[in-house]
C-alpha positions in Angstrom: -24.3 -70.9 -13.6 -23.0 -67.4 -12.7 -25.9 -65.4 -11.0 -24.3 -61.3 -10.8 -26.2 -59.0 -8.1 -26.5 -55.3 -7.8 -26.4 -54.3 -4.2 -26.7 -50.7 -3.5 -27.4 -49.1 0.6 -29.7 -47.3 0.9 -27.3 -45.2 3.4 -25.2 -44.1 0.6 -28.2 -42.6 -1.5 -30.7 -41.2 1.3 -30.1 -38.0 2.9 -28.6 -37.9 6.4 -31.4 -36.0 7.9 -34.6 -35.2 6.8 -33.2 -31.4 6.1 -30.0 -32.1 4.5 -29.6 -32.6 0.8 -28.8 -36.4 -1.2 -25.9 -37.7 -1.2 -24.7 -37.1 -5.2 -22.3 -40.0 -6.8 -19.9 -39.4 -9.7 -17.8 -41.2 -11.5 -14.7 -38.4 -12.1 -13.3 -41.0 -15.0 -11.8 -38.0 -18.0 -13.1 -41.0 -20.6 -17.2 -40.6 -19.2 -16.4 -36.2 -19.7 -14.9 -35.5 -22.7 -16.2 -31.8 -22.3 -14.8 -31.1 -19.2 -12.5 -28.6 -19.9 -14.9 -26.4 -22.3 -17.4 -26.3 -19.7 -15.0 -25.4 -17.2 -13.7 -22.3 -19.6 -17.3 -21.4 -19.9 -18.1 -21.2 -16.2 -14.4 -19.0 -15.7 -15.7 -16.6 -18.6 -18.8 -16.3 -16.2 -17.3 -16.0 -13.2 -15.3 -13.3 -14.8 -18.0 -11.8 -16.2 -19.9 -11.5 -12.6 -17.2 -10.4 -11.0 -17.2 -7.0 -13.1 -20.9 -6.8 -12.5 -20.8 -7.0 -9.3 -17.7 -4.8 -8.8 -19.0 -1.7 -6.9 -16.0 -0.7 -4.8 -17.3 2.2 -3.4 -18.6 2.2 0.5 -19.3 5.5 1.4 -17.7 9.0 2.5 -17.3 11.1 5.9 -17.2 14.8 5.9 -16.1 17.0 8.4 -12.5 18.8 7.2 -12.5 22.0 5.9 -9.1 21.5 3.6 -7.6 18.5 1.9 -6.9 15.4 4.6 -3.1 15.0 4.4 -2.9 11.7 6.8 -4.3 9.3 8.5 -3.6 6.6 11.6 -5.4 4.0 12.7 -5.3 2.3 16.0 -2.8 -0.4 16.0 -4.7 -1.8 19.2 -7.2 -3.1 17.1 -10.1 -0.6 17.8 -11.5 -1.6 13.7 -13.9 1.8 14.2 -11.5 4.0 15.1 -9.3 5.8 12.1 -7.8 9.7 12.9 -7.2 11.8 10.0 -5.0 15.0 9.6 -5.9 17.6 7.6 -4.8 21.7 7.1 -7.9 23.3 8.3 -6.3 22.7 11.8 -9.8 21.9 13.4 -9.6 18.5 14.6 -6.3 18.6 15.8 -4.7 22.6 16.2 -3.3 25.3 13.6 -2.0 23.9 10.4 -1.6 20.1 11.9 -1.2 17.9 9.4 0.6 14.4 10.5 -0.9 12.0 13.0 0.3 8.8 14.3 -1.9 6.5 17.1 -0.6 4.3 19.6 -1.2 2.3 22.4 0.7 3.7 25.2 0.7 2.7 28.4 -2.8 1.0 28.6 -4.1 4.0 27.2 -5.4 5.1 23.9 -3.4 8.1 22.6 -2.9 10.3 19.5 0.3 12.1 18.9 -0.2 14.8 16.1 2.3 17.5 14.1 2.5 20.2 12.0 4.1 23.0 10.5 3.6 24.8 13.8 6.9 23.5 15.5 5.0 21.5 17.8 3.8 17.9 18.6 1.1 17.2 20.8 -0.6 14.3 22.5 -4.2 13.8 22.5 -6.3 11.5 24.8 -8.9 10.1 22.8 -11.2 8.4 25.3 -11.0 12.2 26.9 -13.4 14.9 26.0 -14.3 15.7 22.5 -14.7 19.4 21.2 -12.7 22.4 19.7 -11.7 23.8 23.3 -9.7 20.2 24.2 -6.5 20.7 25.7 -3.7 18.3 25.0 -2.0 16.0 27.3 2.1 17.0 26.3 2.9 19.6 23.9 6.6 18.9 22.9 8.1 22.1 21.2 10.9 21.5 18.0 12.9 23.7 16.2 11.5 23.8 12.4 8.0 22.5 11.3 7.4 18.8 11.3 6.9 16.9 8.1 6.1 12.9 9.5 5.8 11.6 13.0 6.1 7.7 13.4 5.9 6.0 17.3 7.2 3.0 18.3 5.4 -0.2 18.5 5.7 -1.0 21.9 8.1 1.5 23.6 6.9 5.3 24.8 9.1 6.7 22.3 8.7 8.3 18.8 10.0 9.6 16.0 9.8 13.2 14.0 10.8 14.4 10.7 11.9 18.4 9.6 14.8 19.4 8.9 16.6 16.6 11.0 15.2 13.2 12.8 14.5 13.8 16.3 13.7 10.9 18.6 11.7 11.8 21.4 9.7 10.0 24.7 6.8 10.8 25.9 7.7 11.6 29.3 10.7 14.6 28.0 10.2 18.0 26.4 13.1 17.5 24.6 14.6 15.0 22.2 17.0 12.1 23.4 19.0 12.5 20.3 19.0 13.6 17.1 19.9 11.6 13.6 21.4 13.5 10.7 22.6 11.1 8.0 20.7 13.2 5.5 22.7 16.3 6.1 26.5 14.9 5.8 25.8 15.0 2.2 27.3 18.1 0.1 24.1 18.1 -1.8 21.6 17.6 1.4 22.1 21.6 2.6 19.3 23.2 3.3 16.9 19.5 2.3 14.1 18.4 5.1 13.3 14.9 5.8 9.8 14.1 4.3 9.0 10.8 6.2 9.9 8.3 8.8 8.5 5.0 10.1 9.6 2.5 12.8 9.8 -1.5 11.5 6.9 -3.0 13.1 8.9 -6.0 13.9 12.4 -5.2 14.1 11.7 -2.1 16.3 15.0 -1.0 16.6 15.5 -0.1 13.0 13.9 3.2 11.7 14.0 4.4 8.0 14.0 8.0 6.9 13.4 9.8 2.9 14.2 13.5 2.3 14.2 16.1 0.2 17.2 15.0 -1.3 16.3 11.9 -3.2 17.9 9.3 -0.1 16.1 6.5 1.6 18.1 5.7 5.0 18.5 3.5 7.7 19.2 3.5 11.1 19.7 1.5 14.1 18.5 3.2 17.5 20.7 0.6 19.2 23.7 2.4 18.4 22.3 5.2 17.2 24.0 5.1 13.9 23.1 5.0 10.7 23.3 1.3 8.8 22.8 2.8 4.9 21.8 5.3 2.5 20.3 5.0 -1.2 20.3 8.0 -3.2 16.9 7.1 -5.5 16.5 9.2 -9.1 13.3 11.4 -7.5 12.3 11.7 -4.2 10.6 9.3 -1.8 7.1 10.7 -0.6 6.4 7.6 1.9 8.0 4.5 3.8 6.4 2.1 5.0 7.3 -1.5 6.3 6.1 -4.6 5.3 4.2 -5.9 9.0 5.2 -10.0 8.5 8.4 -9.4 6.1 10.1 -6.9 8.5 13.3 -6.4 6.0 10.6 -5.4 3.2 10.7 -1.9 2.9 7.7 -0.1 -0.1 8.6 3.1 -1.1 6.3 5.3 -2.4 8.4 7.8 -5.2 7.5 10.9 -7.3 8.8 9.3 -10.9 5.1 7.3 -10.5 6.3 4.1 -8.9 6.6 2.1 -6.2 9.8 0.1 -5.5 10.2 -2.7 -2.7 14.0 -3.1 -1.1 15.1 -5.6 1.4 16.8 -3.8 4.0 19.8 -6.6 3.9 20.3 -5.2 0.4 20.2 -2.0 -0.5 21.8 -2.2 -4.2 18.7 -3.4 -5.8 15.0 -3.1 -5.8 13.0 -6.9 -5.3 10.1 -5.0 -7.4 9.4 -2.2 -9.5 5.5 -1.8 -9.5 4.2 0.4 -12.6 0.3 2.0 -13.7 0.5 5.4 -11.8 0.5 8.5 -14.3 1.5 11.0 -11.3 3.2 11.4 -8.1 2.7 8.2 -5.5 1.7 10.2 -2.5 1.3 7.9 -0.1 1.1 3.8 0.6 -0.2 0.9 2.8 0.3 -2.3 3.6 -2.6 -4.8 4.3 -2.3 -6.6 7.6 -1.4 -10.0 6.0 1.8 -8.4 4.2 0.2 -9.6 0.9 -1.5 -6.7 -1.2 -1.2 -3.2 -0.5 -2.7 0.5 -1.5 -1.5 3.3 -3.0 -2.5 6.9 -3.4 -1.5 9.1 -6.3 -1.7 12.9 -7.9 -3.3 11.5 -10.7 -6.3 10.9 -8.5 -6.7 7.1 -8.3 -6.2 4.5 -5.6 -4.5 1.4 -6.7 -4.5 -1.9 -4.9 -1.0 -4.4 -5.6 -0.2 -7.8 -4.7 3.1 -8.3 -3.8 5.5 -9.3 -6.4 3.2 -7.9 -9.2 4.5 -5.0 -11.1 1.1 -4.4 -12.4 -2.2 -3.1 -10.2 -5.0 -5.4 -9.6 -7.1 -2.8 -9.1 -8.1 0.8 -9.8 -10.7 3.1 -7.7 -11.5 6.4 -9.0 -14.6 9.2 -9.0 -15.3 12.2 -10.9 -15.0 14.1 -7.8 -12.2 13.0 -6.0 -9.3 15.5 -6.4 -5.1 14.4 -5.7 -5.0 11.7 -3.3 -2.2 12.4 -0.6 -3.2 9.4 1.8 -4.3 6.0 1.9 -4.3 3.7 4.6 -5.5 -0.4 4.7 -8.0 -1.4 7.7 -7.2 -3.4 10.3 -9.7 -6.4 8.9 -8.2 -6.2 5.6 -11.8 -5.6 4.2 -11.7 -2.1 3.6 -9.6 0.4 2.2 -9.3 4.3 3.3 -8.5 7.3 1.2 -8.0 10.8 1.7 -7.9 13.6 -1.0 -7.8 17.3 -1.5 -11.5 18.0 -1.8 -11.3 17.3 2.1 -13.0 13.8 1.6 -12.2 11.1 3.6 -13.6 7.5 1.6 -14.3 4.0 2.4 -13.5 1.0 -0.3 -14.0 -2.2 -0.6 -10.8 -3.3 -0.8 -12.1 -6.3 -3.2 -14.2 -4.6 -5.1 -16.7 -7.3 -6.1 -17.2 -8.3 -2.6 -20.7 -8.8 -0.7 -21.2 -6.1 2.4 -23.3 -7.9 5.3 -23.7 -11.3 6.4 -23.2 -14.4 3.4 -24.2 -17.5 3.8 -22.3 -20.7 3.5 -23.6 -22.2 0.3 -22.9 -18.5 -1.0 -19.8 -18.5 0.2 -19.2 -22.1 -1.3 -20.1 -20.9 -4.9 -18.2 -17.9 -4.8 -14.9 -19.7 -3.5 -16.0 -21.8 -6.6 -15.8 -18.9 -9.2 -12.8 -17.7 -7.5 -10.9 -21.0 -8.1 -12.1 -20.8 -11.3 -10.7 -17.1 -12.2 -7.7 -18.0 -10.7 -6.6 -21.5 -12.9 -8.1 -20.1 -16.1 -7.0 -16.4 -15.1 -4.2 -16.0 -18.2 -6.5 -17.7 -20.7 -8.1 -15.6 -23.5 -11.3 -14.0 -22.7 -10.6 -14.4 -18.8 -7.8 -13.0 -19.2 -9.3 -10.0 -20.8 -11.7 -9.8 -18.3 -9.4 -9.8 -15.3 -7.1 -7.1 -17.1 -9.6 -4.7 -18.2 -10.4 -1.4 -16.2 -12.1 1.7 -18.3 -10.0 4.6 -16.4 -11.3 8.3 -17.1 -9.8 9.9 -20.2 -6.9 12.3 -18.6 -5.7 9.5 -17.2 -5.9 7.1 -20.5 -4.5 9.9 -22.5 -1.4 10.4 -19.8 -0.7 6.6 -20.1 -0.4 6.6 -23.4 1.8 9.8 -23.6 4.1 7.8 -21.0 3.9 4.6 -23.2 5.0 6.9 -26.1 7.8 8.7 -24.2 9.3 5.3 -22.7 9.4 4.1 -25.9 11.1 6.5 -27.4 13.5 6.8 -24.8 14.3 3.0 -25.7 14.6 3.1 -29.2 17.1 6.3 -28.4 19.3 4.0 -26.1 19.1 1.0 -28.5 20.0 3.7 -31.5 23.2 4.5 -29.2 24.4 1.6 -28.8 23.7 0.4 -32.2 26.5 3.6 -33.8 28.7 3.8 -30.9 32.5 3.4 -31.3 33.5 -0.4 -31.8 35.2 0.1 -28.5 33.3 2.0 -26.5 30.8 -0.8 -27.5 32.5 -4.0 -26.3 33.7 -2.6 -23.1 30.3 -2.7 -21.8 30.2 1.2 -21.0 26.5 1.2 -23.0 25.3 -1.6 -21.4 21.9 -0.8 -20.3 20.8 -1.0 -16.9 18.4 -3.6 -15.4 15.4 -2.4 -14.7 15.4 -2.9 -10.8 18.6 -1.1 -10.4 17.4 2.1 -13.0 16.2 4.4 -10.1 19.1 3.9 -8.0 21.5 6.1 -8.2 24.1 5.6 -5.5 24.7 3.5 -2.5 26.7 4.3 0.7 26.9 2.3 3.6 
């Protein structure tokens, strides 16, 4: 005779401690849950679904400029509360100022600012505080600045006009002076509009003028290492802080382009949604996602190696954004316009401010799985893609929609009725799409 015995512990049933929960058993066989996969669709439409809900990206906004703000710098020390913004009211900083880089110099906190007044000048900001403040150095240039970028660890720093001066902080005058811009036929009379040091590789500076180039140099030698001449003109450099040959580009044809320094022959990615001028762009500490800033008065938020924005802020009452800038936390994002408003958003826009829990945190790691394995399916997918944008800017995408394609069914008319030669020697082949802005390369 065969006696069978059911033998459960009670230590795998009872709580561990009179305040934790029960211990909960299942059986994970995919025969016992034929519905599995439904109700896991159903809970992604729902996380999807809350996540719009709850998507109020906008934290609040500081006042205090008199014209629009132009730039902004925060403290690569890691002071979180401290951001310094530029603006042409020439209040905050002096008469028509409108560029500001911070460093930390020295063991102290310092702001170096520029403008269209020929000088530079460095502030102390743990000094006095007022309109009467007198600068530490005042370094004097020959034409009105554009863009200012310091070094990351050396006293030194860089300034764009109508040439690239580099400059340290202990001289009046510049050390030297880089003018790969100018040995062009076509750069007379251009200014450079930006420069910015590589975070990591510190040596290596990149410049974009007037006349449509992106360039490199090496400080080492003091030469330059390459030149792209792009189809419109380059409004802001910046480098990507863990992928120091990553190099985003923010251009006036609407888009942002990425280049690896190594190669300057091809874009890595072209990333498309603005319907004006890219004015400005920032990278996120963790070299993942970035911001961007455009005439067409929204902020956009990318992930790298998407061509297509995750994200879109506007308001009715934000004017042409010229500057945007990612926090030091990663949490928040910072934009200043022309209606002299400097504003604070979330930089996920769905995200919880103040203290969460960790069961809340559990659940919404939960739904965030959730979005992400279900993210391309149907009504998810829908969900995730949607974003109601104010009519100008609806209307101006679908004018550029009509234009591109027309412009495509032009070039695919061409090369349909060109000469039987002209078509087989490839001289209508069109152009990949990463190498369409490009225009020339030198080296």
């Amino acid at each position: 005779m065969k006696i069978k015995v059911l033998h459960r512990s009670l230590e795998q049933h009872l709580p561990e401690s009179s305040s934790s929960t029960a211990p909960v058993s299942r059986n994970l066989d995919p025969a016992l849950h034929p519905f599995a996969r439904p109700r896991e669709y159903t809970r992604a439409v729902a996380a999807a679904k809350l996540e719009r809900m709850f998507s109020k990206p906008f934290v609040a906004s500081l006042e205090g400029h008199g014209d629009g703000l132009y730039s902004m710098a925060k403290d690569e020390s890691g002071g979180l509360s401290r951001i310094a913004s530029g603006s042409g009211d020439g209040e905050d900083e002096s008469d028509e100022e409108d560029r500001c880089d911070s460093t930390e110099a020295r063991g102290s906190p310092r702001l170096l600012t520029c403008g269209a007044d020929k000088t530079v000048k460095m502030w102390d900001l743990k000094g006095s505080k007022g309109t009467n403040v007198i600068p530490l150095q005042t370094y004097m240039g020959s034409a009105g600045f554009n863009s200012i970028s310091h070094h990351r660890y050396d006293p030194i720093f860089a300034t764009a006009s109508s040439q690239i001066d580099i400059w340290d902080e202990t001289k009046t005058s510049p050390l030297s002076t880089l003018k790969f811009h100018s040995t062009s036929a076509l750069s007379t009379g251009e200014h450079i509009v930006s420069v910015a040091f590589n975070k990591s590789e510190t040596s290596v500076l990149a410049s974009s003028g007037s006349d449509r180039t992106v360039c490199l140099y090496d400080l080492r030698s003091g030469k330059a290492l390459g030149r792209v001449s792009m189809a419109m003109r380059v409004n802001q450099l910046v480098f990507n802080p863990l992928q120091p040959p990553i190099l985003l580009c923010a251009s006036e044809d609407h888009n942002l382009y990425t280049f690896d320094m190594r190669n300057l022959s091809t874009t890595t990615q072209v990333y498309k949604g603005h319907v004006g001028a890219v004015m400005s762009a920032d990278w996120a500490p963790t070299g993942r996602e970035f911001v961007s800033g455009s005439y067409d008065r929204t902020v956009r938020l990318w992930t790298a190696g998407e061509g297509k924005a995750r994200d879109t802020y506007h308001t009715k009452r934000m004017q042409r954004v010229f500057t945007s800038l990612y926090t030091l936390d990663s949490k928040y994002v910072l934009s200043g316009s022309d209606d002299s408003n400097l504003r604070i958003w979330k930089a996920h826009a769905a995200d919880k401010l103040g203290v969460v829990d960790k069961r809340e945190m559990a659940r919404k790691e939960y739904r965030d799985g959730l979005r992400d394995k279900w993210g391309t399916v149907a009504d998810v997918a829908k969900l995730e893609r949607q974003r109601f944008l104010p009519k100008p800017i609806h209307n101006a995408e679908q004018l550029r929609r009509t234009m591109l394609d027309a412009r495509g069914k032009k070039e695919e008319n061409r090369r349909a009725h060109a000469p039987k030669g002209l078509a087989e020697s490839g001289a209508l082949k069109p152009k990949p799409a990463r190498k369409l802005a490009i225009q020339q390369v030198e080296s």
